[in-house]
Backbone as numpy.savetxt, mean C-alpha at the origin, in Angstrom:
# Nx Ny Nz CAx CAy CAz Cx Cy Cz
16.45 10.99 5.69 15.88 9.68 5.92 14.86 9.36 4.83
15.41 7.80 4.05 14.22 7.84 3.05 12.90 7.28 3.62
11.97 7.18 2.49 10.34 7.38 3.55 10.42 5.46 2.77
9.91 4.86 3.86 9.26 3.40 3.56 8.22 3.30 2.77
7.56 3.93 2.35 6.61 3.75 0.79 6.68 5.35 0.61
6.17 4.96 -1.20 6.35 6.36 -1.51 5.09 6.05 -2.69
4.70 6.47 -3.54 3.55 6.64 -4.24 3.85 7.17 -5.72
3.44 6.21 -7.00 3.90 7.46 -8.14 2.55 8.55 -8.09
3.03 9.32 -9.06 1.96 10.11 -9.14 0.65 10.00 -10.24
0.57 8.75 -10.31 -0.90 8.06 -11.16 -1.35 7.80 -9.82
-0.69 6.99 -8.58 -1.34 6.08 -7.75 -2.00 7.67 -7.15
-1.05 8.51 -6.64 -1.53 9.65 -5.91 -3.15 10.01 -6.43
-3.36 10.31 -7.71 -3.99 10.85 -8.06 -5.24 9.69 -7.81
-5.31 8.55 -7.91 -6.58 7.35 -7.88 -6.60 7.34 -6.28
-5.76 7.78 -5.54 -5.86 7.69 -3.64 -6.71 8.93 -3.89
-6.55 10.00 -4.82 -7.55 11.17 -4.06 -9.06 10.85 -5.02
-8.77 10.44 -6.04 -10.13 9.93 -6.64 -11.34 8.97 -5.59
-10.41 8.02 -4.85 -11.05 7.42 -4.60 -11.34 7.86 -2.57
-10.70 8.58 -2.22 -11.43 9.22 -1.10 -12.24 10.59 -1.27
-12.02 10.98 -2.26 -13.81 11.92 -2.45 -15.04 11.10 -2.35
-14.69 9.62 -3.41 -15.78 8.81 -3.54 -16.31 8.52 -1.71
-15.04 7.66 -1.23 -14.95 7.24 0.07 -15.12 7.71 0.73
-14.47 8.75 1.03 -14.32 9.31 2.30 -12.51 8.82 2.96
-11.99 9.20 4.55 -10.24 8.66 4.81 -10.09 6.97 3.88
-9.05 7.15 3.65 -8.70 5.21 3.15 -7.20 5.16 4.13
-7.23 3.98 3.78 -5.70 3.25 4.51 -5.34 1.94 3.59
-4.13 1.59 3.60 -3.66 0.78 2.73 -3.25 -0.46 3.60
-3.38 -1.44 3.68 -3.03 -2.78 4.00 -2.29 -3.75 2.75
-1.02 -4.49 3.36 -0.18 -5.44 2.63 0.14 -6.24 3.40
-0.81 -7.72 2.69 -0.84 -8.38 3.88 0.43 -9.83 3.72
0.75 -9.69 1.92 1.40 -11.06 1.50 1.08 -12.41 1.91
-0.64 -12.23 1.87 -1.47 -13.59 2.18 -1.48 -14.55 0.80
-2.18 -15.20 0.73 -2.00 -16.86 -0.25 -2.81 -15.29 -1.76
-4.23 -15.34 -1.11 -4.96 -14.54 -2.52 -4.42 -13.14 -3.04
-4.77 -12.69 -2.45 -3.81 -11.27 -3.49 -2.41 -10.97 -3.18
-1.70 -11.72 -2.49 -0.07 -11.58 -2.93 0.10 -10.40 -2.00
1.13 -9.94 -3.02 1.96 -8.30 -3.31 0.89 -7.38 -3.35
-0.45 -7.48 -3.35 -1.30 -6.55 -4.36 -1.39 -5.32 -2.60
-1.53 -4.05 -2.48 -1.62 -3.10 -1.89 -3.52 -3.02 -1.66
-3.95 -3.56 -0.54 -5.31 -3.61 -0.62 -5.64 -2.08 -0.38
-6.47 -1.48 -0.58 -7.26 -0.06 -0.44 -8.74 -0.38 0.40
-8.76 0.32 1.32 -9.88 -0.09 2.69 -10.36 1.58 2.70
-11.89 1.81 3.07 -12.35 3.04 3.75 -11.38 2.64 5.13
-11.37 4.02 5.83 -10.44 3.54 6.84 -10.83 2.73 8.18
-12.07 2.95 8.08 -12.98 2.32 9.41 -13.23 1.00 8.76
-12.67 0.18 7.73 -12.98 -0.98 7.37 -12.44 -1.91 7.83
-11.33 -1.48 8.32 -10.36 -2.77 8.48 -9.35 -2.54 10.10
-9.36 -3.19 10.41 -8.78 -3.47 11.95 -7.29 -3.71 12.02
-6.80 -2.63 12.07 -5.17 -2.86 12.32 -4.50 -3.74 14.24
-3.77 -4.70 13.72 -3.43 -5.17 14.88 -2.40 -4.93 15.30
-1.75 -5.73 16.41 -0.34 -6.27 16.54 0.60 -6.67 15.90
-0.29 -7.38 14.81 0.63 -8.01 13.76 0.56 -7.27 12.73
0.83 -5.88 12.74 0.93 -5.09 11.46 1.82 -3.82 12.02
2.36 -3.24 10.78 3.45 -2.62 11.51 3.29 -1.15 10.46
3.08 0.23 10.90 2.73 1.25 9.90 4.12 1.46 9.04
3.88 1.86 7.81 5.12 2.22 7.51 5.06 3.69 6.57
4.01 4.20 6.70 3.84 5.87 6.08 2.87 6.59 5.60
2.31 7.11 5.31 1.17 7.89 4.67 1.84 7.95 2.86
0.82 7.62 2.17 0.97 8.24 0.82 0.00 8.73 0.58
-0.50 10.28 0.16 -1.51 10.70 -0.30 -2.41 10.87 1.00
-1.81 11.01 2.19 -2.05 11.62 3.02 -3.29 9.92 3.81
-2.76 9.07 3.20 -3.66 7.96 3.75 -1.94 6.29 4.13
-2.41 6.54 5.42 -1.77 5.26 6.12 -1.73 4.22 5.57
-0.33 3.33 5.49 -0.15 2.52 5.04 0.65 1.14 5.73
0.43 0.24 6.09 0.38 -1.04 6.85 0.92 -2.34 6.41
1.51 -2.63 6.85 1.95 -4.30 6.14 2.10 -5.21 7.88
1.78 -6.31 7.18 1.60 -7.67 7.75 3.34 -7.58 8.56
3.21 -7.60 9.85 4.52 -7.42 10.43 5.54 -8.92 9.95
5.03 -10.10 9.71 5.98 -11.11 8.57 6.21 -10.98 7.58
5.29 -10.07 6.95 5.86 -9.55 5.80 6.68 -8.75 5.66
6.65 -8.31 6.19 7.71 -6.40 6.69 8.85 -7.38 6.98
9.25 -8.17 7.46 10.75 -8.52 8.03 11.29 -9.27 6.81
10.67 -9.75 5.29 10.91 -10.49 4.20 11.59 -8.86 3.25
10.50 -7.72 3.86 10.74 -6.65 2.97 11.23 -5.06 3.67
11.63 -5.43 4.54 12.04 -4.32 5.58 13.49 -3.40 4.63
14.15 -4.16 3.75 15.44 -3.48 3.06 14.95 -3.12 1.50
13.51 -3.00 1.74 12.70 -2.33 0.69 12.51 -1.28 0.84
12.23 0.06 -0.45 11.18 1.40 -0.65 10.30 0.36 -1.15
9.20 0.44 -0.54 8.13 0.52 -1.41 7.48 1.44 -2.78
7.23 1.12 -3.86 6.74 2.25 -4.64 5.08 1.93 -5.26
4.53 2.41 -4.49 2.92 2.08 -4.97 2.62 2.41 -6.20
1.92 1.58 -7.00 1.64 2.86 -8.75 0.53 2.07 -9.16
-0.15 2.06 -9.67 -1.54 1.67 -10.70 -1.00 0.67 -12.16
-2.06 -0.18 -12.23 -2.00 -0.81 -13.51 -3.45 -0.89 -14.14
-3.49 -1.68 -15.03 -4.80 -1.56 -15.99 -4.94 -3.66 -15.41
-6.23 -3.22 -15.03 -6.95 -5.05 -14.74 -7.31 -4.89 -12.69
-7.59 -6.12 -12.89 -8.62 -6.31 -11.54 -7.87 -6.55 -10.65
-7.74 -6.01 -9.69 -6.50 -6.35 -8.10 -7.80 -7.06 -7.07
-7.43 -7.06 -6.09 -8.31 -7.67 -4.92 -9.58 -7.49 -5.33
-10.49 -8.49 -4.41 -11.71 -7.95 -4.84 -12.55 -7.12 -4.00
-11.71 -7.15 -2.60 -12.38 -6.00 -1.67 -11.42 -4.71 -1.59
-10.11 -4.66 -2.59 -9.81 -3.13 -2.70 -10.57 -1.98 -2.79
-10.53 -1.20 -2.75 -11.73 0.00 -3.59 -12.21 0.25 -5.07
-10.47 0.07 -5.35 -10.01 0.84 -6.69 -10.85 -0.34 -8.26
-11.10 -1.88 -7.50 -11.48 -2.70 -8.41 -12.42 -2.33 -9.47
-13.65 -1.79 -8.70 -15.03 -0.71 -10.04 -13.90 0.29 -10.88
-12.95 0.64 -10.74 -11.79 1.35 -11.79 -11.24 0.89 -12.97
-11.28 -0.20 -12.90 -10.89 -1.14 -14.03 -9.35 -1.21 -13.88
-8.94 -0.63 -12.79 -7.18 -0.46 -12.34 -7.03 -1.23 -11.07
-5.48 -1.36 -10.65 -5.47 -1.99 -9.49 -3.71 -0.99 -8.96
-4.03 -1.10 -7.65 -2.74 -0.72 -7.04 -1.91 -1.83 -7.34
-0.41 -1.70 -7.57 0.55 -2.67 -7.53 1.55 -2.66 -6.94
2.63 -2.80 -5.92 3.69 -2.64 -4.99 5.11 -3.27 -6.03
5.73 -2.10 -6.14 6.73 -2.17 -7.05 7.68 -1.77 -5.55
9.28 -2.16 -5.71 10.37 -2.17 -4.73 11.40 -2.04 -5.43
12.55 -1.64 -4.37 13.75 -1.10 -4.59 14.54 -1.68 -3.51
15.76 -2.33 -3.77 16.36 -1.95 -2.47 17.34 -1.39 -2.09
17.27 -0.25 -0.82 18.21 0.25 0.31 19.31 -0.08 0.04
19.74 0.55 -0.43 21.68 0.45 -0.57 22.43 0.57 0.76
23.32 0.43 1.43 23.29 -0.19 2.56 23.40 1.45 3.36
23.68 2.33 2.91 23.68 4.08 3.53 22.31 4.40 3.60
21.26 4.05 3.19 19.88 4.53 2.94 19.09 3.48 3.83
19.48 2.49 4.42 18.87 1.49 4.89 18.33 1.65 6.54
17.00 1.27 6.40 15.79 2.37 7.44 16.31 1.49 8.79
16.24 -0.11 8.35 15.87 -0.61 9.47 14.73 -0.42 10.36
């Protein structure tokens, strides 16, 4: 069974950079109007998971969440989390980095497909 996000191993390495700093994190994707696609990064007690969010895996040993309307636009997606160079959200973590998480995808060929 393939895993619904997966992480390269730049992003891995800035998830553990940035929970030494932090302390647990969790990832939220919310596909709101301001940061899009962008993979927000939260201490984990920051942010309030609801009803309307739906888990879809740990990368780097930290939970990861999307906006349950969003999830049904991208449900025949892998997610692939990875890092770029410039400013993502402005309440991510990773922003003082001068990097930002970015949500790169694939899709489920119809044998691999999670549903």
């Amino acid at each position: 069974m393939l895993e619904k996000v997966i992480a390269t191993e730049t992003a891995l390495n800035l998830i553990a950079k940035l929970t030494a700093k932090h302390g647990p994190l969790m990832f939220h994707q919310s596909g709101g109007c301001c940061d899009g696609s962008s993979p927000m990064c939260y201490a984990r007690d920051e942010f309030l998971i609801g009803d309307s969010d739906v888990y879809l895996g740990d990368i780097g040993k930290t939970p990861f969440y999307m906006n349950k309307q969003q999830y049904e636009y991208w449900k025949h997606t892998q997610l692939i989390i990875d890092v770029v160079e410039g400013r993502g959200g402005m309440f991510s973590l990773e922003g003082p980095e001068g990097v930002r998480f970015l949500t790169r995808s694939r899709l489920f060929p119809n044998n691999e497909n999670q549903m």
